[in-house]
ROPA-497479 format. One line per 10 residues: number of its first residue (from 0); for each residue z, x, y negated of N, C-alpha, C. Coordinates in Angstrom, 2 decimals, always signed. Layout:
N
NUM> Z:X:Y:Z:X:Y:Z:X:Y; ...
***
This chain:
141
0> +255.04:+62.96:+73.73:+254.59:+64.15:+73.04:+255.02:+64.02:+71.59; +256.21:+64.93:+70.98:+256.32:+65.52:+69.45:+254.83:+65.35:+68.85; +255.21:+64.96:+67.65:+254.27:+65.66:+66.61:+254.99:+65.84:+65.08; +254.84:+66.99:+64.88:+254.96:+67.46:+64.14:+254.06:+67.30:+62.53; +254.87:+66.81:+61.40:+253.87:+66.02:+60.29:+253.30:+67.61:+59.43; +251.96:+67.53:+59.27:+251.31:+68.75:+58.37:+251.10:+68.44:+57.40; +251.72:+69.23:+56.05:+251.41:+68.33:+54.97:+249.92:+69.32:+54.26; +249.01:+69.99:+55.20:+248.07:+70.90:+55.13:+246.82:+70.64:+55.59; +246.79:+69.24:+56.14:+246.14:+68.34:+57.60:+244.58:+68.74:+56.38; +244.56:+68.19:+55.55:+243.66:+68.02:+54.68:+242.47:+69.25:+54.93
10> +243.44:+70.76:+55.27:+242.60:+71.95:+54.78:+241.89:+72.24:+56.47; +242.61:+71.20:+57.19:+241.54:+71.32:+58.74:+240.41:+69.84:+59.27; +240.43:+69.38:+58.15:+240.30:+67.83:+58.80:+238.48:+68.50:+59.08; +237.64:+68.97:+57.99:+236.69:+68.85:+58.46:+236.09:+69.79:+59.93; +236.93:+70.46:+60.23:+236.80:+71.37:+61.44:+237.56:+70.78:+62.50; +238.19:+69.33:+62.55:+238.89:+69.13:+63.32:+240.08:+70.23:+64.11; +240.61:+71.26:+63.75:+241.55:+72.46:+63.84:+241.21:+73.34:+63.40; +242.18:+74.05:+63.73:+242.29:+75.22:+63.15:+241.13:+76.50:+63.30; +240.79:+76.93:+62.03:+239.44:+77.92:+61.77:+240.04:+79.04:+62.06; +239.05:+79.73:+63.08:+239.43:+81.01:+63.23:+238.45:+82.13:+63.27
20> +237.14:+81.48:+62.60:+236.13:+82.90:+62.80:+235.81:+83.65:+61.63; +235.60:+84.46:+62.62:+236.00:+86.12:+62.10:+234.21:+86.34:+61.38; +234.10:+86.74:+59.85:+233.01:+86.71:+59.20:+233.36:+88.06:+58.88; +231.64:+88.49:+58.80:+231.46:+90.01:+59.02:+230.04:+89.97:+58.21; +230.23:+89.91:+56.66:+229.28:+89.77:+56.04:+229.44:+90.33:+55.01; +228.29:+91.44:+54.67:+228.53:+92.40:+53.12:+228.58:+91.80:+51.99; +228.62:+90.69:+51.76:+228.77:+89.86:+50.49:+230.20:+89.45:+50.81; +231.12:+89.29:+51.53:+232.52:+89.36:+51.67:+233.60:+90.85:+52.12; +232.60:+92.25:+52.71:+233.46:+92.95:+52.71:+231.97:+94.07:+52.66; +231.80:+94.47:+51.42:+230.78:+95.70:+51.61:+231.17:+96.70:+52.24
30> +229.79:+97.05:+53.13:+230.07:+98.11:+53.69:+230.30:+99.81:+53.14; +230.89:+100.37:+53.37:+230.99:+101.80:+52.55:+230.62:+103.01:+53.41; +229.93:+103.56:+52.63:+229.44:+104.73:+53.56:+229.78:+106.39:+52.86; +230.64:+106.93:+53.60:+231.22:+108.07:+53.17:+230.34:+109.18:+54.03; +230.14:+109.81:+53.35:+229.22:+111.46:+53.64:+229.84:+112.72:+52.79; +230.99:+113.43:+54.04:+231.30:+114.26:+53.66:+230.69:+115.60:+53.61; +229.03:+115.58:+54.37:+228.51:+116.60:+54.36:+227.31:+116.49:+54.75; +226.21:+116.90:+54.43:+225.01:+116.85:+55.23:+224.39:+115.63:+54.50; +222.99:+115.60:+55.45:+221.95:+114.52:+54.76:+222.16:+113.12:+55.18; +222.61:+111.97:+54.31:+222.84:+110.53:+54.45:+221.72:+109.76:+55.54
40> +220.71:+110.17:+55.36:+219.71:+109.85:+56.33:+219.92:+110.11:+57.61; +219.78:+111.02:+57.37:+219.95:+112.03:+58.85:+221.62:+111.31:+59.39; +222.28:+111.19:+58.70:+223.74:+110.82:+59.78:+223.55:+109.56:+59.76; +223.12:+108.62:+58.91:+223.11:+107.22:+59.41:+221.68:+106.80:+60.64; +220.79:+107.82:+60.74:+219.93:+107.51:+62.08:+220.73:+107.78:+63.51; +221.67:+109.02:+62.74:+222.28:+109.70:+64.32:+223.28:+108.33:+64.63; +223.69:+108.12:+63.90:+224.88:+107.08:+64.13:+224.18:+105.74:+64.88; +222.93:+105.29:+64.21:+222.17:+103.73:+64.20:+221.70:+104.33:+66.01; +220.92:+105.41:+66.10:+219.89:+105.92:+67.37:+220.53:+106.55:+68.34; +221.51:+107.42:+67.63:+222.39:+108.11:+69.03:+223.62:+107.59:+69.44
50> +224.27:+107.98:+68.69:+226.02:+108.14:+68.92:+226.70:+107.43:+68.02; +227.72:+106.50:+67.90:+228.67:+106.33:+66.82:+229.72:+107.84:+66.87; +230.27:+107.69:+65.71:+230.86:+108.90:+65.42:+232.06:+109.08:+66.52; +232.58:+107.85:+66.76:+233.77:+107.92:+67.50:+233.50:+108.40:+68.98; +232.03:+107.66:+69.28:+231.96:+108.45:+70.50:+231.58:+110.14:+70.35; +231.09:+110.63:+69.26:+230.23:+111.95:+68.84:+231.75:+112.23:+70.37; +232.96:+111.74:+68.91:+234.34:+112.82:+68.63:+234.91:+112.87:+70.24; +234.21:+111.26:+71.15:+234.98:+111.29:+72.05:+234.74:+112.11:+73.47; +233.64:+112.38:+73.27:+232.79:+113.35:+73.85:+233.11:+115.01:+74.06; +233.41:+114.86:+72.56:+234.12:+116.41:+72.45:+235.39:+116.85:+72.54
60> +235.77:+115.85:+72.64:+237.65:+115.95:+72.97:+237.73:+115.71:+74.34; +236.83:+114.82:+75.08:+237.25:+114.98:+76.60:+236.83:+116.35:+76.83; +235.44:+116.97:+76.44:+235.11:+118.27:+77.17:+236.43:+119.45:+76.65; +236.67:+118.89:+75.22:+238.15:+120.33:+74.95:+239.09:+120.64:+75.48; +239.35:+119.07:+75.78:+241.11:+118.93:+76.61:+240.65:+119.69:+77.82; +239.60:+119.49:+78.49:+239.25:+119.80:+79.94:+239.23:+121.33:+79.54; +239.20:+121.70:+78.49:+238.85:+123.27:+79.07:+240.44:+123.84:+78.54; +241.13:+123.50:+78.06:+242.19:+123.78:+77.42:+243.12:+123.62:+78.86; +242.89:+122.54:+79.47:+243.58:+122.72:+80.75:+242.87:+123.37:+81.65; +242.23:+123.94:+81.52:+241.21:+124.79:+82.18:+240.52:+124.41:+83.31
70> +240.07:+122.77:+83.39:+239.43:+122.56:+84.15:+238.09:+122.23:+83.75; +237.02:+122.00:+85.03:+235.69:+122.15:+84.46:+235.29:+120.57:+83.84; +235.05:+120.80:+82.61:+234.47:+119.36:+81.95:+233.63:+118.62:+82.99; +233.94:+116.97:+82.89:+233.15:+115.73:+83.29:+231.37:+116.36:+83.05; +230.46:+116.76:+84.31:+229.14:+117.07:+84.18:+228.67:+115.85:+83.23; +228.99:+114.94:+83.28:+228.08:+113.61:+82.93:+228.93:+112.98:+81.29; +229.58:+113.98:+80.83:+230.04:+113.85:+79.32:+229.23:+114.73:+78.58; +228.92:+116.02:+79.65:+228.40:+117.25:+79.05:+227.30:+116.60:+78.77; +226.44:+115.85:+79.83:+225.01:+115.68:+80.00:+224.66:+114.79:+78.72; +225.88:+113.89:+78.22:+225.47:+113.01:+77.65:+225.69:+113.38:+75.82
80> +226.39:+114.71:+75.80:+226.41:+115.27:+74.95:+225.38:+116.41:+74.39; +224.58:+117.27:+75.53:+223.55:+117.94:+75.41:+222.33:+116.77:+74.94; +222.46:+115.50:+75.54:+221.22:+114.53:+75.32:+221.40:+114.48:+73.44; +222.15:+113.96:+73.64:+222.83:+113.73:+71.53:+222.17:+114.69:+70.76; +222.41:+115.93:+71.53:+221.87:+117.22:+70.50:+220.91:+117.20:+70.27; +220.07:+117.30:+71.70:+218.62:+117.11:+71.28:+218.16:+115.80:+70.48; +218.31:+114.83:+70.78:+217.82:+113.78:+69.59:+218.65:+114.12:+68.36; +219.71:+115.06:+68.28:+219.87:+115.04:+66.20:+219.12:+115.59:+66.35; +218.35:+116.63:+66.72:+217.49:+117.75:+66.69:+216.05:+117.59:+66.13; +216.08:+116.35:+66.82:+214.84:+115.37:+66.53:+214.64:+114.77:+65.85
90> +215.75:+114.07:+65.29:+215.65:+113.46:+64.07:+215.82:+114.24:+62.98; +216.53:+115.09:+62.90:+216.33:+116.70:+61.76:+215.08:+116.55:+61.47; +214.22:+117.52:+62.42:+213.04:+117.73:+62.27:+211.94:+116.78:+61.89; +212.07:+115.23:+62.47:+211.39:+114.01:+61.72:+211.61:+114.26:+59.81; +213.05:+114.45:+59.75:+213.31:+114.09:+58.46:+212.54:+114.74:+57.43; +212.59:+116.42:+58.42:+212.03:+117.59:+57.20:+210.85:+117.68:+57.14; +210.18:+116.64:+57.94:+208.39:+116.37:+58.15:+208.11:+115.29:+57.04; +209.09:+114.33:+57.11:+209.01:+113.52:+56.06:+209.21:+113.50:+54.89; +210.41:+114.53:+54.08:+210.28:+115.06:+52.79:+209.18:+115.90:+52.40; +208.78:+116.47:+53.67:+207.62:+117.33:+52.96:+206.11:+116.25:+52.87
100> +206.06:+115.44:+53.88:+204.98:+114.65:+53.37:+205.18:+114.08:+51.88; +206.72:+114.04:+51.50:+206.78:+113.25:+50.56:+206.34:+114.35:+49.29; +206.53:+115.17:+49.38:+206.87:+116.18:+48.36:+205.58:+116.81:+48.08; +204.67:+116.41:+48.97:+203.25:+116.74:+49.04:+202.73:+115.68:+48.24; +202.73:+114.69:+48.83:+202.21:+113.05:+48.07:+202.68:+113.26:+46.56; +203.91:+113.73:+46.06:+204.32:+113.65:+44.82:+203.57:+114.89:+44.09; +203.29:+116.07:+44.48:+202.29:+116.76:+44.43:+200.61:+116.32:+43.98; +200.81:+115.66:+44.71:+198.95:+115.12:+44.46:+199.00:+114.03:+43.30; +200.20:+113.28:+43.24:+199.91:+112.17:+42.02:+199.96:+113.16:+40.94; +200.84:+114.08:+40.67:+201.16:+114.81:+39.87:+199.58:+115.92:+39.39
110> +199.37:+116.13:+40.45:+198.04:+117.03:+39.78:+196.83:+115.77:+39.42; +196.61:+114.49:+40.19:+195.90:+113.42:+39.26:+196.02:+112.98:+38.01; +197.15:+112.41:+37.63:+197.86:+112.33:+36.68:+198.51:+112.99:+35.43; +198.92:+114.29:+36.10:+199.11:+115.09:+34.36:+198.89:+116.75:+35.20; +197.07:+117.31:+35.02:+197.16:+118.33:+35.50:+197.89:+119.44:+34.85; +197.88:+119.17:+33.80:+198.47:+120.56:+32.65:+200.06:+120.77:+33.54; +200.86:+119.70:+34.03:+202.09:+119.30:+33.83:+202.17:+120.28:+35.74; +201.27:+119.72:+36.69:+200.53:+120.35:+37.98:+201.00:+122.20:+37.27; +199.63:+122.41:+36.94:+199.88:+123.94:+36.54:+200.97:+124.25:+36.12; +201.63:+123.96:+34.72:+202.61:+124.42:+34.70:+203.79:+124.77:+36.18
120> +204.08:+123.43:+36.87:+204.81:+123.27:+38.02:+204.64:+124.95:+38.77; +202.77:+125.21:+38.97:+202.57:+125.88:+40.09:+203.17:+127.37:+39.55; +202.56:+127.60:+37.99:+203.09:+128.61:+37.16:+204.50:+129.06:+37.36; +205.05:+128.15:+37.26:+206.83:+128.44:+37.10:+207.29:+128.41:+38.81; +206.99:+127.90:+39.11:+207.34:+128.13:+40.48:+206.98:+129.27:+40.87; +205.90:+129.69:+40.72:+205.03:+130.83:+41.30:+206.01:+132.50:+40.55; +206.59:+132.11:+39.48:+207.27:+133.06:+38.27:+208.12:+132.78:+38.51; +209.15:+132.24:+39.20:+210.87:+132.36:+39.49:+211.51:+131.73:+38.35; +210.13:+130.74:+37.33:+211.16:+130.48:+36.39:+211.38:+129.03:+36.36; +212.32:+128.55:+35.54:+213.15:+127.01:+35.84:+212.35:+126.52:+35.38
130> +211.21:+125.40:+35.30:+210.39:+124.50:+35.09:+210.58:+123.70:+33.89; +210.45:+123.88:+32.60:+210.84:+122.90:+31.42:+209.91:+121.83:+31.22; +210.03:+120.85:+31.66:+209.53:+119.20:+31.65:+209.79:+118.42:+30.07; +208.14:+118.80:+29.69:+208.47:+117.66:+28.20:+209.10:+116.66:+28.72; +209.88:+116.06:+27.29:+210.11:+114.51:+27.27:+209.21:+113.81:+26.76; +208.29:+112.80:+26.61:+207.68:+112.21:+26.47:+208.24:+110.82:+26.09; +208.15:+110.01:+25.08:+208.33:+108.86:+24.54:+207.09:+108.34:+25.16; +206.26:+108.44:+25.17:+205.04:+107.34:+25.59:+204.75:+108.31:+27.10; +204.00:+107.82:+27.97:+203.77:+108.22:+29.18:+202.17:+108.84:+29.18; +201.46:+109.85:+29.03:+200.31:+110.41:+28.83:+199.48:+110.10:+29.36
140> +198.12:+109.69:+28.51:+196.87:+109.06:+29.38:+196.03:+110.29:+30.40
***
């Protein structure tokens, strides 16, 4: 048996050969998250709970091609695409339950905390007009 001299031996000795794993860690390649439309929440649950995007797309391109050749779409692509809808559907509606709890909660600290600031809010809202928020250097007892 050849052997061949490495003058690199050094950069494998403690692994006894050659390293080959594949690291998949956000402190070596952050992850990036692009949102070309719609609520960040809402598409990263659909993505995490339902569908990756690729399948959303792959879903909808088998049922297109099928109708473009005019045959009747895979029942069980359809099925699994009507399922998708209804859970974004669901998670929509979670979301807009949850800003409004939130928006309520921020509501109530707000009328504890600075009622004048409360009224005004309800005033201007109530009057169509844009809400002017002192600035405050110190934070009001």
């Amino acid at each position: 048996m050849a052997t061949v001299f490495d003058p690199f031996w050094f950069f494998k000795f403690p692994f006894a050969g050659d390293v080959k794993q594949r690291i998949n860690s956000p402190w070596f390649s952050p992850e990036l998250t692009f949102n070309f439309a719609g609520d960040a929440t809402i598409e990263d649950r659909v993505v995490a709970e339902v569908a990756s995007y690729g399948r959303q797309i792959g879903w909808l391109n088998d049922i297109a091609l099928a109708l473009v050749e005019k045959r009747k779409p895979d029942p069980d692509v359809v099925a699994q695409l009507a399922e998708a809808v209804k859970a974004i559907e669901k998670i929509k509606a979670e979301q807009k339950s949850d800003a409004l709890h939130a928006a309520v909660a921020a509501l109530d600290q707000l009328m504890k905390s600075a009622p004048d600031l409360y009224e005004q809010l309800l005033r201007d809202r109530n009057g169509g007009t844009v809400l002017q928020v002192p600035v405050f250097t110190e934070m009001p007892q």
